[in-house]
Every structure is written in structure tokens, then in C-alpha cells.
N, C-alpha and C positions, 0 to 999 in steps of 0.2 A: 469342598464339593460334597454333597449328598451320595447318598452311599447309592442311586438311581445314577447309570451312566449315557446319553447319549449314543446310540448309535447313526448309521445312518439314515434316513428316514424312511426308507424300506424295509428295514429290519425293526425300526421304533424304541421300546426301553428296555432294559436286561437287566432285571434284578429277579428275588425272590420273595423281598419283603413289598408289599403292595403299597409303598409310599405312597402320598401324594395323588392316592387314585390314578397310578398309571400301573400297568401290570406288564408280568413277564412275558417274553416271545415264545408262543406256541410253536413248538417243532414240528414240522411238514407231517410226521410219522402218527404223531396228538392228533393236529388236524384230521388226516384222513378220518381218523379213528372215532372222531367225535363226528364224521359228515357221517360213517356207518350206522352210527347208531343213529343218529337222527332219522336215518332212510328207514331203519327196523322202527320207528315209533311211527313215521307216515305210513308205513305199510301195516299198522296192528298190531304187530308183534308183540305187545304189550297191551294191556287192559285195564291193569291196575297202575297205582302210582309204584306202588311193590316192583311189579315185573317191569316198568319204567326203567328203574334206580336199578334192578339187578343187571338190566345192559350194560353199565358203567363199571359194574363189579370187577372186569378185570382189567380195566383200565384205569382205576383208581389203585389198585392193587400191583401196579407198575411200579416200585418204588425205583427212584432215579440211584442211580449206583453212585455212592459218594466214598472216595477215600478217606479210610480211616488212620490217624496218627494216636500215638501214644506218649504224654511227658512222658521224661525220665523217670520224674518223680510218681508219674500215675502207674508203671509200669512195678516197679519196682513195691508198690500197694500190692498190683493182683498176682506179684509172685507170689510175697508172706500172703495172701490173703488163700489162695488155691492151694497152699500148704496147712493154713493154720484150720479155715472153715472151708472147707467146698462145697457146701450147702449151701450158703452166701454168697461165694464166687460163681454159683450157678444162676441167684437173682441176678446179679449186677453185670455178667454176661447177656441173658435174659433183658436188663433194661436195655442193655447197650443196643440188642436187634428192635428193640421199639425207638431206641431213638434215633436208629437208621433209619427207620420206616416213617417219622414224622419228628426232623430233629428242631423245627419249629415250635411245636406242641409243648414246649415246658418252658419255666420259668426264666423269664432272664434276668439280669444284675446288673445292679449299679455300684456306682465308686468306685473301687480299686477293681475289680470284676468286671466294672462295664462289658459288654461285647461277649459276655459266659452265660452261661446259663447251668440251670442245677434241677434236678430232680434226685428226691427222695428213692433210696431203696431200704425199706426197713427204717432205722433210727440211724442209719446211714446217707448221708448226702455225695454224688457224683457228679462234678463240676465238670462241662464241655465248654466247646464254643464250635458255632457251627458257620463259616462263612466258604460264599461260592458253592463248591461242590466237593470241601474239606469237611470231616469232624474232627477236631481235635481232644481227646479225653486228657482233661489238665491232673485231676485230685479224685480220692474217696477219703473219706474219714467220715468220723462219727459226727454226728450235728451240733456237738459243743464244741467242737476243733478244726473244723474246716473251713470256717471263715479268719481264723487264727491269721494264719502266714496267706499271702496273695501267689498269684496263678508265677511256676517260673515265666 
């Protein structure tokens, strides 16, 4: 089965990735929020395409609250890492809130990694995987070694 699940036809498809050209269920809360501003562009409220898109500003700025997990083995990186450099432990916390903010936006993997994904910090690589409404943070190591051993 496709990773798109059927619901009941009122509710329609519930995913995140836009398979298939079906999309996810807008929440009542979204909707409102999108008829608001539609009403502020009939009304003028905007002139430019500029102050158009700044309507949206905080509503694109909503990021969805997803739990975050930590491997064993990932964990056990950012202790030696927040002892050895905290200059670095300061990037890769840093990436971590962008890739809470849009954990779609970076690369994904194949073969043994299927289903992860990785972004660059530094000459550092940070392997996740992001499914539902989990992040799971698998690995860091440097980029000749992180493809080395597979996610536990």
C-alpha cells in the first residue's frame, strides 16, 4: 500500500508528501485562517503582491509541532560533541530547529537509508528521518564516515 491512506470520504487523503496529486486534510483551524485572509485581499488590504504574501506571514510561520526522538547512537555524538566542540554543537542544534521548521526540505536516501534523509552541517553530515508527525535524529559524523555503518 502507498504511503497515501484512505480515509473516509469526508475527511478525503492524509498524508504529507503530495503523492499522486492528492493532498493533505486542511484542519478547520488552516481553513478559517485562509478564508481571513482571503476576506483582507477582497477588502484591499493589500496592494501589492508584497503585502498580499505578508498576510500569510504568520500563518506559514505556524510550524506544526512534531516530536522529536534521539538514536542511542545519535545521542551519544551530541554528548562527546557539546564537550569536545560547542561551536559545532551550537550549528547542528541550530540545523536541528530548521529541520523542525521544514523537515521535508532536505535531501532524502536511498538503499540502506531509504526513508532518511541528511543535511550538511559544516563538512559534517546529520542523518534523520522524518515520518507522520515524528523526527527521528539517527547519526552525525563527518562526510567520509557516515555513510560507513547504516541507521540502528
Amino acid at each position: 500500500m502507498n504511503s497515501i491512506q484512505k480515509k473516509n470520504s469526508s475527511e478525503g487523503y492524509s498524508d504529507k508528501n503530495y503523492l499522486n496529486n492528492e493532498y493533505p486534510v486542511i484542519s478547520q483551524e488552516y481553513h478559517t485562517k485562509l478564508n481571513q485572509i482571503r476576506e483582507k485581499v477582497k477588502q484591499g488590504h493589500c496592494s501589492t503582491l508584497k503585502d498580499c504574501l505578508l498576510l500569510f506571514e504568520d500563518l506559514w510561520d505556524a510550524s506544526p509541532a512534531y516530536e522529536i526522538i534521539f538514536s542511542h547512537k545519535f545521542q551519544k555524538e551530541m554528548e562527546k560533541l557539546s564537550r569536545k566542540d560547542p561551536e559545532q554543537y551550537k550549528h547542528v542544534l541550530k540545523k536541528m530547529e530548521q529541520i523542525q521548521a521544514k523537515p521535508m526540505h532536505y535531501k532524502p536516501l536511498s538503499g540502506d537509508l531509504h526513508g532518511a534523509r541528511r543535511v550538511h552541517v559544516g563538512d559534517f553530515v546529520l542523518i534523520y528521518e522524518f515520518k507522520d508527525d515524528l523526527i527521528t535524529f539517527h547519526d552525525y559524523k563527518h562526510h567520509n564516515q557516515i555513510y560507513m555503518d547504516t541507521i540502528e
